[in-house]
VODRENLUM-168435 format. One line per 3 residues: number of its first residue (from 0); their letters; for each residue x negated, y negated, z negated of C-alpha. Coordinates in steps of 0.25 Angstrom, whole numbers, plus 5000, padded with zeros to 4 digits. Layout:
REM residues N
NUM> A> X Y Z; ...
//
This chain:
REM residues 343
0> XXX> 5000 5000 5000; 4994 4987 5004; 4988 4977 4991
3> XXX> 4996 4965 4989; 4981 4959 4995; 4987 4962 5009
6> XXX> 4999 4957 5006; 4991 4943 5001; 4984 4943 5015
9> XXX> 4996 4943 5024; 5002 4932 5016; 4991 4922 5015
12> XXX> 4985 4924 5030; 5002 4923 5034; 5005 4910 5025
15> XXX> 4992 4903 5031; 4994 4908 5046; 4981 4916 5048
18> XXX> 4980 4920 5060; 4986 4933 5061; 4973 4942 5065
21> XXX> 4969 4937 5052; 4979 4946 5043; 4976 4960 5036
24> XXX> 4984 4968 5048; 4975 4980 5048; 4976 4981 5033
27> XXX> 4992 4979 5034; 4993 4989 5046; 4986 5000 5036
30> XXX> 4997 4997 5023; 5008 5000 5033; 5002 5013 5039
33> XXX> 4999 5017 5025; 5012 5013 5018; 5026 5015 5024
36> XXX> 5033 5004 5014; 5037 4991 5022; 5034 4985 5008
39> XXX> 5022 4978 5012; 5027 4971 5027; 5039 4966 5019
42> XXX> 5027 4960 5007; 5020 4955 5019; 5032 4949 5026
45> XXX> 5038 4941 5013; 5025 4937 5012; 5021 4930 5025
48> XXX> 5034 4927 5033; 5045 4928 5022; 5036 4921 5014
51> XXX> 5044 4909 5005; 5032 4899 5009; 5033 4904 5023
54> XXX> 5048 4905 5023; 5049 4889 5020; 5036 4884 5027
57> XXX> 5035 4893 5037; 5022 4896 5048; 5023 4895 5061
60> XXX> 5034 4903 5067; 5024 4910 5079; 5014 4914 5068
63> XXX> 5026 4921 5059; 5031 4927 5070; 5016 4932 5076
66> XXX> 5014 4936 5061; 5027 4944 5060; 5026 4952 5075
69> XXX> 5011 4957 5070; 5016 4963 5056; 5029 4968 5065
72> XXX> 5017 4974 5072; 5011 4981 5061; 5023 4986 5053
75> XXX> 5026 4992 5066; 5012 4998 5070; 5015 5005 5055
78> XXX> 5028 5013 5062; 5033 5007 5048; 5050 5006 5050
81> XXX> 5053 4991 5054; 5053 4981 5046; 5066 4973 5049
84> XXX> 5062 4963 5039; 5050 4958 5050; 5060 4959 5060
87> XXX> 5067 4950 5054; 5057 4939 5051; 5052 4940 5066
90> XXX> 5066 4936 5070; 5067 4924 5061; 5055 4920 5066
93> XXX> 5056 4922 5081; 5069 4912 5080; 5060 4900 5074
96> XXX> 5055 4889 5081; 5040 4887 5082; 5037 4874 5076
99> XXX> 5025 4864 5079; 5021 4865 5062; 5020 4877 5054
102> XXX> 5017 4880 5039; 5007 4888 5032; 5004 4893 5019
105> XXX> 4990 4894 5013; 4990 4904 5000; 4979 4897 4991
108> XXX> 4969 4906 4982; 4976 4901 4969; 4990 4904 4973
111> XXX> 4994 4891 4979; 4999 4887 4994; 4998 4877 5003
114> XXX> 5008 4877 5013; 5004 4867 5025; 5013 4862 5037
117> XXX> 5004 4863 5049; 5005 4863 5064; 5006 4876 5073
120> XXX> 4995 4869 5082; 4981 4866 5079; 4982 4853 5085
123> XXX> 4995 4846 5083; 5000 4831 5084; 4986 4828 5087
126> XXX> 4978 4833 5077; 4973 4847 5072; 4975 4840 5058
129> XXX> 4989 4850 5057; 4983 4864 5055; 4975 4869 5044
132> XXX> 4962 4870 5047; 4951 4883 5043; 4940 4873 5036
135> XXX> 4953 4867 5026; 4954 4881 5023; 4941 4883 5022
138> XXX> 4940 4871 5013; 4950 4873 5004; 4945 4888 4999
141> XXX> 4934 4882 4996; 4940 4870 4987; 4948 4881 4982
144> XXX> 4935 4890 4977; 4927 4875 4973; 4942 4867 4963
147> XXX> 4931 4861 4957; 4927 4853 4966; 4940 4846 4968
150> XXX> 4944 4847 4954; 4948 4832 4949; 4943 4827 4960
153> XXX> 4947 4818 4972; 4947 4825 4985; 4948 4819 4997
156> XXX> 4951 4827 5010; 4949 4821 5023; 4956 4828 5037
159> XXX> 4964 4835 5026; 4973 4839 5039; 4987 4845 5033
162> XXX> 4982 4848 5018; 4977 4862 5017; 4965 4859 5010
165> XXX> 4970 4847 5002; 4981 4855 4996; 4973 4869 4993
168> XXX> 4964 4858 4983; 4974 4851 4977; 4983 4865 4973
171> XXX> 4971 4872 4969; 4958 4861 4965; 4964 4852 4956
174> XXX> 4959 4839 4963; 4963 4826 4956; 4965 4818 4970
177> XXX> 4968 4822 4983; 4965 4816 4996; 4971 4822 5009
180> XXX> 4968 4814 5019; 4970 4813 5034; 4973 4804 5047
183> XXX> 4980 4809 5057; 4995 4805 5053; 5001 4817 5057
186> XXX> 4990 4825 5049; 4993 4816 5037; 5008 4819 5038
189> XXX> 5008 4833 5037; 4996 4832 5026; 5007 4825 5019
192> XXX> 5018 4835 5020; 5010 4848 5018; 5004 4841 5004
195> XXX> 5019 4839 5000; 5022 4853 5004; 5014 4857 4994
198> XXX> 5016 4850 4982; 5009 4836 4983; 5018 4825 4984
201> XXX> 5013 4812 4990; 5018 4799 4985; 5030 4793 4994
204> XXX> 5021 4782 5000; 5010 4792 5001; 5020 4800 5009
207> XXX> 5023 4788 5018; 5009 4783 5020; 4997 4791 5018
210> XXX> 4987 4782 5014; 4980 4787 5000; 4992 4788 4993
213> XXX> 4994 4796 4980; 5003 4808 4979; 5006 4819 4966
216> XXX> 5008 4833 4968; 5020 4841 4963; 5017 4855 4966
219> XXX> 5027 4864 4959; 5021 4876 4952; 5006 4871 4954
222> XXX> 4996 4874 4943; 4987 4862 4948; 4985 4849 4943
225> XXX> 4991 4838 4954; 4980 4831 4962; 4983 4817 4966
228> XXX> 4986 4819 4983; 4983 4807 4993; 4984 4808 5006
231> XXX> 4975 4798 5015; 4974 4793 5029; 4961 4793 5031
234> XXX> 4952 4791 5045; 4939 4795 5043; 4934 4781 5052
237> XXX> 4939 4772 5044; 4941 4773 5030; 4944 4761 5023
240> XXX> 4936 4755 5008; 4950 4757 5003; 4950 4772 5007
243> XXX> 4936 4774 5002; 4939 4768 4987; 4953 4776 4986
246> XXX> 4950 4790 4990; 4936 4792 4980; 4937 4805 4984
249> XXX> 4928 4816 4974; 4928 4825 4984; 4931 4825 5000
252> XXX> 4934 4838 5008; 4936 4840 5021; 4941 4851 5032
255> XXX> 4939 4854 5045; 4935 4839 5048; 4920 4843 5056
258> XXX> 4927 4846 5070; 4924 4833 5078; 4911 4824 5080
261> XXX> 4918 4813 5082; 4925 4814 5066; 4911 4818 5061
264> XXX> 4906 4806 5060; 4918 4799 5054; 4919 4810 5044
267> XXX> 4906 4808 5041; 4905 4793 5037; 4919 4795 5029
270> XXX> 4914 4803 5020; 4900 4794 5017; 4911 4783 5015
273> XXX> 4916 4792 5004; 4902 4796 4999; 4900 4781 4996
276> XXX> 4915 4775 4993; 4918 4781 4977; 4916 4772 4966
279> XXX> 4909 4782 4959; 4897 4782 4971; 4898 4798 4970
282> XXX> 4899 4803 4984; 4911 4813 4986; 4909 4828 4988
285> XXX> 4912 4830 5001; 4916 4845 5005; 4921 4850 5021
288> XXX> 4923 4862 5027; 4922 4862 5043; 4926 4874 5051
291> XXX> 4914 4872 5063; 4919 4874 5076; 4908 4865 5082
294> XXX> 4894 4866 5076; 4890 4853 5081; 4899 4845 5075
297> XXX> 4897 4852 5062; 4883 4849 5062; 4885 4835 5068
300> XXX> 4894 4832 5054; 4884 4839 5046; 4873 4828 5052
303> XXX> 4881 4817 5052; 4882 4821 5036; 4868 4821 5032
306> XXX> 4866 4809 5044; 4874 4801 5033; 4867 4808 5023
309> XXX> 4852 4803 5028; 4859 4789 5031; 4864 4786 5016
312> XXX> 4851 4793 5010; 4857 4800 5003; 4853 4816 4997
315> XXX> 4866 4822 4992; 4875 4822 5006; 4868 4830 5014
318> XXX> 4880 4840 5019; 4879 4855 5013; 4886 4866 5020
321> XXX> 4890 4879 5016; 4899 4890 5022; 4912 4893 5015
324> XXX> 4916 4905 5012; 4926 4908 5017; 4933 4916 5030
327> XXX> 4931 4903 5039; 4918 4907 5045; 4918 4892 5054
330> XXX> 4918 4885 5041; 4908 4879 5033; 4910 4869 5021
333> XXX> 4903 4858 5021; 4899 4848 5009; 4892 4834 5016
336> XXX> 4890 4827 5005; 4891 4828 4990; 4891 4842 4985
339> XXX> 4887 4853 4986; 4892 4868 4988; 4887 4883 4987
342> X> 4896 4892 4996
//
């Protein structure tokens, strides 16, 4: 009889929409042979598609319905008696309407979830601003192995996209100030709703106009303390003093933000503004994690770090980098100014 391990697997590859190649098949495909009990494809089931979180926020209609025809697939490779159950949520299913956003579920380590509107295309309105990338992932198991480094702190996030990463930190690392921050308009406004969707409520004129406004949280049944949640317009090009003196960030993250020569640079002098702008004169840590898909723009931000380095003369901002583990093999996190980090 299959562990409730396998059952674990389904349901957290399902809620996130891993690709399907991804899931336990084989290791499904031998419980079934071995068992004759239906018991486990019905666990299986109201776990992913009948799932209450799935039920009301529900992924995209193409991916359940791919999802459901592959277990149809191995329940009937099993020459198990049909399921009329799975029949029946195909059917619902192939009635719907594909839609241009979808929602997905991401089971977090300590118990909680972050459930995130996001577009069924990589580049939407625009932007690619509306998916969830790898290296926020990427980013956020790390926060979520390191609370301490976020712990009563300010954390800024710059290119925080839709939230993922913000929302993992302030559920699970106890930060006293959060900062998403963004620019694209249609970026911002669903930043906006999937940090309500989750328990943060931002102050009405926050809601209205995004410019470093605070918000509370109201997160029912959460065991965490409630940060303080701003969400800020930010262009990298042209930060204001005024911006520079309100955010004072302790610490400054940021994910999959490394992809284009022409931001590097922007990126780059932002956050020497930040290194120099706190009352206090103590530079932030600065932590990002970068998926490369073009070495030479990973190298080229990496130069343009110590370049700024050599230019200030100063000793403790020269970038360290350290691979992450993790089953992103493309990533790397990378620290380029203060702090440092053993993987």
């Amino acid at each position: 009889m299959a562990g409730p391990e396998l059952r674990l697997r389904f349901q957290r590859c399902f809620l996130a929409a891993q690709q399907l190649r991804s899931f336990p098949w084989l290791e499904l495909e031998h419980s079934l042979r071995t068992s004759l009990d239906s018991s486990l494809l019905l666990d299986i089931l109201h776990r992913t598609i009948l799932h209450p979180l799935c039920v009301k926020y529900p992924l995209s209609a193409r991916y359940r319905r791919c999802f459901l025809t592959e277990l149809i697939k191995k329940h009937e490779s099993a020459t198990a008696e049909p399921l009329d159950e799975l029949y029946d949520a195909l059917a619902a299913i192939l009635n719907e309407e594909e839609s241009t956003h979808c929602y997905k579920h991401y089971l977090l380590p300590t118990g909680e979830c972050v459930t995130l509107s996001e577009s069924v295309a990589v580049i939407s309105e625009g932007t690619t601003g509306l998916v969830t990338w790898e290296a926020a992932l990427h980013l956020a198991e790390w926060a979520l192995q390191n609370p301490s480094g976020f712990r009563n702190r300010t954390v800024l996030e710059l290119g925080s996209g839709i939230g993922f990463t913000g929302i993992a930190i302030c559920k699970t690392c106890n930060p006293k100030t959060y900062i998403f921050s963004d620019y694209h308009h249609r970026v911002l406004q669903q930043l906006k709703e999937n940090i309500c969707l989750n328990g943060f409520v931002l102050e009405p004129e926050a809601a209205q106009h995004i410019q470093l406004e605070p918000g509370g949280q109201k997160a029912e049944g959460a065991n965490h303390q409630n940060p303080r949640v701003i969400v800020a317009e930010l262009e990298w090009g042209s930060v204001t003093e005024k911006q520079l003196l309100a955010l004072q960030p302790d610490v400054i993250i940021a994910a999959d933000v490394v992809y284009d020569p022409e931001v590097t640079g922007a990126l780059v002098g932002l956050l020497q503004q930040f290194s120099t702008s706190r009352t206090d004169r103590k530079p932030p840590e600065v932590y990002i994690a970068s998926t490369v898909r073009n070495p030479d723009t990973y190298h080229l931000f990496q130069a343009q770090l110590v370049l700024d380095a050599v230019r200030r003369g100063t000793e403790d901002t020269t970038p360290h980098t350290g691979c992450c583990q993790s089953e992103l093999p493309a990533s790397e996190l990378l620290l380029p100014l203060k702090g440092t980090w053993e993987p």
